[in-house]
LUMROZA-730683 format. One line per 5 residues: number of its first residue (from 1); for each residue x, y, z of C-alpha. Coordinates in Angstrom, 1 decimal. Example, Ala and Ser with C-alpha at 12.3 -4.5 7.8 and 13.67 -1.06 7.14 Angstrom:
1) 12.3/-4.5/7.8 | 13.7/-1.1/7.1
***
This chain:
1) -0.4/54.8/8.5 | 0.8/51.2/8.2 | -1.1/49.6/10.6 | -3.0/47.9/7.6 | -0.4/46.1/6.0
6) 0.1/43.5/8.9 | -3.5/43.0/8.8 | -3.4/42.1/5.2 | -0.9/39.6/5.5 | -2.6/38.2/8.7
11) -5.9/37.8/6.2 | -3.7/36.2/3.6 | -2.5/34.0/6.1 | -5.9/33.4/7.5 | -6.6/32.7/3.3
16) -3.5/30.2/3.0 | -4.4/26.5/2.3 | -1.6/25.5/4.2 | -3.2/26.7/7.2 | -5.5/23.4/7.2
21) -2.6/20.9/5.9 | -2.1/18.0/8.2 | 0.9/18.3/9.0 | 1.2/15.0/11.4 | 0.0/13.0/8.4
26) 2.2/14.7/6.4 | 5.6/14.6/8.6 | 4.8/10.9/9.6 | 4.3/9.7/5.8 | 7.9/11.4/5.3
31) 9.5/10.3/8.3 | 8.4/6.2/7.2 | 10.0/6.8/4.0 | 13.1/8.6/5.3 | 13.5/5.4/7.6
36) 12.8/3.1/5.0 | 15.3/4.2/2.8 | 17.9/3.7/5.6 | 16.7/0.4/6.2 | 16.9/0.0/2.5
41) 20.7/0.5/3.0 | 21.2/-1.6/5.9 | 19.1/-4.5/4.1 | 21.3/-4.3/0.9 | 24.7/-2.5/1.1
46) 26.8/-5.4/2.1 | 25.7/-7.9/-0.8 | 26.1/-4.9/-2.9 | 29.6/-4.4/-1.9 | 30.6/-8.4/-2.4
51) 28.7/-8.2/-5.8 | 31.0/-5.2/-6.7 | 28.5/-2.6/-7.2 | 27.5/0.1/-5.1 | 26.6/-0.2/-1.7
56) 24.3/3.1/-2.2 | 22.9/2.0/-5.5 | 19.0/1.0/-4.2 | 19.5/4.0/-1.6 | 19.8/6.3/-4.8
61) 17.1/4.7/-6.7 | 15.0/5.0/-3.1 | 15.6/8.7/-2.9 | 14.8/9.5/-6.2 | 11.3/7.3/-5.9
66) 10.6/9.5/-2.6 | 11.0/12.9/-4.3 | 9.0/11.7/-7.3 | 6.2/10.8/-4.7 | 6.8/14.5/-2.8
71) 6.5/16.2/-6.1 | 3.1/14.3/-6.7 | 2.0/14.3/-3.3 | 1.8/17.9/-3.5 | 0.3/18.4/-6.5
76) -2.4/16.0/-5.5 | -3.0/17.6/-2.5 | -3.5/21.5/-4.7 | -5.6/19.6/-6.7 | -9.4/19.8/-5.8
81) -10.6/16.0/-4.9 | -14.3/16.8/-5.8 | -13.4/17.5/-10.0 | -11.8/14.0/-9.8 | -15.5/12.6/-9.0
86) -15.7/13.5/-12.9 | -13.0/11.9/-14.0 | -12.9/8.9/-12.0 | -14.4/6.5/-14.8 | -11.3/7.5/-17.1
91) -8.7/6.8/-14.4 | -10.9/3.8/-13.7 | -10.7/2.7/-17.7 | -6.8/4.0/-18.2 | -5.9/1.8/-15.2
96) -7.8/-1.0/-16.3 | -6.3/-0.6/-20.1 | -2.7/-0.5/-18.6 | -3.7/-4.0/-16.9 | -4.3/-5.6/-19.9
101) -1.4/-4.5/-21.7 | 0.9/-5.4/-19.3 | -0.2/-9.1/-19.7 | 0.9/-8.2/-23.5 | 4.3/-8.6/-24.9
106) 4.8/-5.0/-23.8 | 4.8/-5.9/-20.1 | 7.9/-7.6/-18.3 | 8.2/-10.9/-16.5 | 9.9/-12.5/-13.6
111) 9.8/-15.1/-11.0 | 6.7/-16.8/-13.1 | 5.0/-13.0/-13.0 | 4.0/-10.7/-15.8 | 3.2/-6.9/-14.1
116) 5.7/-4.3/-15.0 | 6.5/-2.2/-17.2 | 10.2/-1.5/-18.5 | 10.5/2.1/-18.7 | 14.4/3.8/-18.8
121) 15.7/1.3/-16.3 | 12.6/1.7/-14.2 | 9.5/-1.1/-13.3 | 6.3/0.6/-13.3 | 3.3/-1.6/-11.1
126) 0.1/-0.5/-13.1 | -1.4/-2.9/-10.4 | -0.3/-0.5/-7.7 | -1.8/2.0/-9.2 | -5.0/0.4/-9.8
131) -5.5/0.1/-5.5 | -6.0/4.0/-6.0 | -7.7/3.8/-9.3 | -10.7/1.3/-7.8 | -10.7/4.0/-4.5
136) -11.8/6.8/-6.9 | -14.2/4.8/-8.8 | -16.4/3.3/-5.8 | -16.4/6.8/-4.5 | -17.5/8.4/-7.5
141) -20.1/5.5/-7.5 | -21.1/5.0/-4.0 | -21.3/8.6/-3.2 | -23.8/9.6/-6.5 | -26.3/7.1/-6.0
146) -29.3/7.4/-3.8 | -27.6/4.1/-2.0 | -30.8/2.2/-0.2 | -28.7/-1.1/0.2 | -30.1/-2.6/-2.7
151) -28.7/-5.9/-3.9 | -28.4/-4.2/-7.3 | -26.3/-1.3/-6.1 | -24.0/-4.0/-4.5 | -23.7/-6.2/-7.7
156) -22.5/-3.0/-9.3 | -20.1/-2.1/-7.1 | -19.0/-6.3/-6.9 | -18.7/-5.7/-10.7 | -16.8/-2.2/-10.6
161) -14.1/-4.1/-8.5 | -13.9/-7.7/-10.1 | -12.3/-6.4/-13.3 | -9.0/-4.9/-11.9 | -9.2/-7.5/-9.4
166) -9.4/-10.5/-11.6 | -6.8/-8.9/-14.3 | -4.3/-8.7/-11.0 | -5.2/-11.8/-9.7 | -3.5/-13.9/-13.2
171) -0.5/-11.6/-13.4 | -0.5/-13.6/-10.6 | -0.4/-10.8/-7.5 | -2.4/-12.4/-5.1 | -1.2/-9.4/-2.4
176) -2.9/-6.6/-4.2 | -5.6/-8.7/-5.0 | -6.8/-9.2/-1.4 | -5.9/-5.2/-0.7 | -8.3/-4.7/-3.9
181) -11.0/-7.0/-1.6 | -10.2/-5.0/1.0 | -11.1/-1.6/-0.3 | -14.3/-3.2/-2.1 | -15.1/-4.2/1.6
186) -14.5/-1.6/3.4 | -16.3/1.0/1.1 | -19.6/-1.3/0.8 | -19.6/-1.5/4.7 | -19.0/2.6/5.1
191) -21.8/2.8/2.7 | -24.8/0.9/5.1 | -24.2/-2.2/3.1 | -26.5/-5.0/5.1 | -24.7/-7.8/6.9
196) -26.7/-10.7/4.8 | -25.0/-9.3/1.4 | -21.6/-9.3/2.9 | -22.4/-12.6/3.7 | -23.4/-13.7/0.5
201) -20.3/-11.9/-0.8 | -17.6/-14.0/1.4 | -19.7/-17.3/0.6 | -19.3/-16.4/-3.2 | -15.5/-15.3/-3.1
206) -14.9/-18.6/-1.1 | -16.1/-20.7/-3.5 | -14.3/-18.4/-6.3 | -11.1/-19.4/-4.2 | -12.0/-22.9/-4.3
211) -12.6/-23.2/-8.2 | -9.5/-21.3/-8.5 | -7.7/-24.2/-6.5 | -9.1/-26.9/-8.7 | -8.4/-24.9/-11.7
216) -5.0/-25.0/-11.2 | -5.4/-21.0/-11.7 | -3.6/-20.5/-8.3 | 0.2/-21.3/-9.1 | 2.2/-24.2/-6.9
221) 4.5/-21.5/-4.9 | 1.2/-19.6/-3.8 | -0.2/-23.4/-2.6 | 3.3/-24.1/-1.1 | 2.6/-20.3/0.7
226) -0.5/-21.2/2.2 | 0.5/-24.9/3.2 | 3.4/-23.6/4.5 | 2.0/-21.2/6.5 | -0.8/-23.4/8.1
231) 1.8/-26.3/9.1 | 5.0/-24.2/9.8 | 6.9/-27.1/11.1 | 7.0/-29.1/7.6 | 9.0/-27.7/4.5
236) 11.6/-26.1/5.9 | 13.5/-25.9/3.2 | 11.3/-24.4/0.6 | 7.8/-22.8/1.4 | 8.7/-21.7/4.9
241) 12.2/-20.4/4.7 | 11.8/-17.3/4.5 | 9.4/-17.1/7.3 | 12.3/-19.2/9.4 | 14.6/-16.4/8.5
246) 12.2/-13.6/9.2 | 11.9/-15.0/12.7 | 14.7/-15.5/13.2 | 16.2/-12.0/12.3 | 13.8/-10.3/14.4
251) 14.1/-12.5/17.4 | 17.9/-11.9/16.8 | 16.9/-7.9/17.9 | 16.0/-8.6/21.2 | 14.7/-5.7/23.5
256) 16.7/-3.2/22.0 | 18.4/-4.4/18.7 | 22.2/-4.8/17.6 | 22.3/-1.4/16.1 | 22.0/-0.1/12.9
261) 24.2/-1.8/10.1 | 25.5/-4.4/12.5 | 22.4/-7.1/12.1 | 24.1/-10.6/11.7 | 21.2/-11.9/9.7
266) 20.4/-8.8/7.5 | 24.3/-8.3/6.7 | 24.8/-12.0/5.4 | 21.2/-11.5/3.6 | 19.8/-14.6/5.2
271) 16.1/-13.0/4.5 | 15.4/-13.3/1.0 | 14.0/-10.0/-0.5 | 14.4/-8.1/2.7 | 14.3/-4.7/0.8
276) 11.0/-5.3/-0.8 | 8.6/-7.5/1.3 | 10.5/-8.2/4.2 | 12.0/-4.5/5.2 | 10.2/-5.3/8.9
281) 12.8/-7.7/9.8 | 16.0/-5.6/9.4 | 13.9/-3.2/12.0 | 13.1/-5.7/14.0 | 16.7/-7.4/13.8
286) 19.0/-4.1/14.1 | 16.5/-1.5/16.5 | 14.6/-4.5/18.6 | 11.3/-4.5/19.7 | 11.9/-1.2/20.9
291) 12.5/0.1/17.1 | 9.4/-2.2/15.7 | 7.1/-0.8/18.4 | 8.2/2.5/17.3 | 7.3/2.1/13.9
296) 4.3/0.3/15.0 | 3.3/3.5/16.8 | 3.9/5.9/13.4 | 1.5/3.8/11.4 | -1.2/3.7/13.8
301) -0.5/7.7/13.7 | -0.7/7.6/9.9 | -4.4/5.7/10.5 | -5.3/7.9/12.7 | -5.4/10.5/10.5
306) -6.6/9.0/7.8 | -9.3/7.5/9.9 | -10.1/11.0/10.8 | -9.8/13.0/7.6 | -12.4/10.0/6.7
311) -15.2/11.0/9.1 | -15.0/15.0/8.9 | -14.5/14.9/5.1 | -17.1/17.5/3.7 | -19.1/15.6/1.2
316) -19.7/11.7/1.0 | -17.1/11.1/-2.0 | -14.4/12.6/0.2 | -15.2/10.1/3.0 | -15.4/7.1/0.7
321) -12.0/8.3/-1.1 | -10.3/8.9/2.8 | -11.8/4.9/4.3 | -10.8/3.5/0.8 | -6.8/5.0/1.6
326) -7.3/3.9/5.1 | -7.9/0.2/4.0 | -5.6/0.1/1.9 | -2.9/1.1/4.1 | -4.4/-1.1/7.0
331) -4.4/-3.9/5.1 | -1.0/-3.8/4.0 | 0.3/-2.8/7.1 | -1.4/-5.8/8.9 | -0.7/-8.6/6.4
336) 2.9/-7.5/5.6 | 3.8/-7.0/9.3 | 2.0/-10.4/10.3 | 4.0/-12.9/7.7 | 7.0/-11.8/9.1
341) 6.0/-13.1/12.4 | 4.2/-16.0/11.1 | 0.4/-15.4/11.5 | -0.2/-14.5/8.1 | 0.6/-16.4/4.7
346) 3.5/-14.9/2.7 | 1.8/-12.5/-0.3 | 4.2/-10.7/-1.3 | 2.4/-7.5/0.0 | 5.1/-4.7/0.7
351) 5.2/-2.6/3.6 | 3.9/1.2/2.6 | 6.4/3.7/2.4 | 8.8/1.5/3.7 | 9.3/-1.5/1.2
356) 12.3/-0.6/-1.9 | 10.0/0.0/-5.3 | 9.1/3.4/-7.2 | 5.4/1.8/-8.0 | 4.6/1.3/-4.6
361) 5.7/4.6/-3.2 | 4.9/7.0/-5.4 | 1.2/5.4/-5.3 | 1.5/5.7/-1.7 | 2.2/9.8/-1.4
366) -0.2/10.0/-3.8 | -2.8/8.5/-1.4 | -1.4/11.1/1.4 | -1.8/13.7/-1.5 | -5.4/12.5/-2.2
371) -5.9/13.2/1.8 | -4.6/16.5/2.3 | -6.8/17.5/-1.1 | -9.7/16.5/1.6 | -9.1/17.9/4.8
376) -8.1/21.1/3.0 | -10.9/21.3/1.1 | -13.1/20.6/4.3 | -12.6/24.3/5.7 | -12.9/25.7/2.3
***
């Protein structure tokens, strides 16, 4: 007589789209944030405490950013991906529309850059925002036309990504910039784009680089950067000191680091912005190459799958959307990681989910939300 009622809940179970969450992608995503916000800690309690402030007060603000990005990650991922296929030319537009107001009196500057906004005591990054904006958009694109590798269909999609791109670029953010060009990339290559138009492409955006040299539109520290980086025995003092610092903080680490909240270099805050852009070297500095290979090995899990919600997404938007999020975190994973070694300039890219900033973050779980939304969707 109640032999059916287990049988019903099994069904409901069976029904449950929690059933097909990833939950690998899911836990790792959480577990890099959890560990970036102790890094967080480590990277900024002690100047905190001879400041006279809180030692926990960017740990707070850290926690709070990752709930935020739970709370949206989840409601991304309920959300069905396909109806944003409609909608992507309005999020395209809005995010466009809050990069030109931000280069308005109603955006905030510092350090010679204009690209927040002020809100309640918080900075909101609409160019962090835009990375997932310009993903939707080429999807949407890419994925509705009869693509035949046209060099029309390319110019488009060249012209769907130079706007945000170009806005970002004179804030100036050079570092979502290139993760911009990376996405653009990546999704013309996914789509069967032919190997002479991605040639034509890099000759074009080199000599774009090269006018914006001669222009002076590339600002003196971003030259300094890039000199700095290709002879890294000349300017100590300036250009390369942070990269002197960063290698020397993680060299400090050794096999198996000096232990958590005891790293010489990271307690006297000999790496400038260690929170934000250089979060790699307290790691590297305080758990050794033991504790950087670890977190080496939980990114490549978190492109894993991404890389694999990418190729079994059901429909060709959902594959462009998944290799879109898989750049982006690739790129900043590879370029961030790399200038605090020293084989890639300093761009002021952050580390995803690990780096101190709400903007950054929240854009980042939103990007795991966007996933989930596709591999659950796939066995619907």
């Amino acid at each position: 007589m109640d032999m059916p009622l287990p049988s019903a809940r099994a069904s409901v179970r069976e029904g449950s789209p929690l059933r097909h969450v990833d939950f690998v992608l899911l836990l790792t995503a959480l577990g890099l944030a959890v560990f970036g916000v102790l890094m967080i800690y480590s990277a900024t309690h002690r100047s905190l405490l001879l400041l006279g402030d809180s030692p926990s007060y960017y740990l707070k603000r850290q926690a709070v950013f990752i709930v935020l990005g739970a709370i949206a990650m989840a409601g991304t991922a309920l959300f069905d991906y396909t109806l944003l296929k409609m909608w992507a030319p309005v999020i395209y537009l809005g995010s466009v529309g809050l990069l030109f107001l931000v280069r308005t009196p109603l955006g905030s500057s510092a350090l010679g850059s204009q690209r927040w906004f002020q809100i309640a005591g918080f900075q909101f990054s609409p160019s962090l925002f835009s990375r997932l904006a310009l993903i939707l958009m080429l999807a949407a694109y890419l994925s509705e036309i009869k693509w035949e590798s046209t060099l029309r269909e390319v110019l488009r999609a060249v012209a769907i990504a130079a706007l945000p791109m170009f806005l970002v670029f004179i804030q100036p953010d050079l570092g979502t910039t290139i993760i911009l060009a990376t996405i653009l990339v990546t999704l013309l290559v996914v789509a069967g784009t032919r190997a002479r138009y991605l040639v034509v492409l890099a000759a074009a955006a080199t000599l774009a680089i090269y006018g914006a040299f001669q222009l002076n539109i590339i600002k003196q520290y971003q030259v300094d950067r890039l000199i700095g980086f290709m002879d890294q025995s000349k300017n100590s003092q300036t250009a390369n000191y942070n990269l002197q610092q960063s290698k020397i903080a993680i060299g400090a680490g050794g096999l198996t680091g000096t232990g958590y909240l005891r790293g010489t270099q990271t307690n006297l805050d000999f790496v400038p912005e260690q929170h934000t852009d250089f979060i790699f070297t307290a790691v590297g500095e305080e758990f050794g190459f033991v504790g950087a290979g670890t977190l080496l090995v939980l990114f490549l899990i978190l492109l894993w799958r991404t890389y694999r919600i990418a190729m079994t997404a059901k429909d060709p938007f959902g594959t462009y959307v998944a290799a879109g999020i898989a750049a982006m975190f690739t790129i900043q994973m590879f370029i961030n990681i790399g200038m605090t070694i020293g084989i890639m300039p300093i761009t002021g890219i952050p580390l995803p989910f690990m780096s101190y900033g709400g903007s950054g973050l929240i854009a980042d779980f939103i990007g795991i939300g966007l996933l989930e939304s596709i591999r659950i969707r796939r066995y619907a």
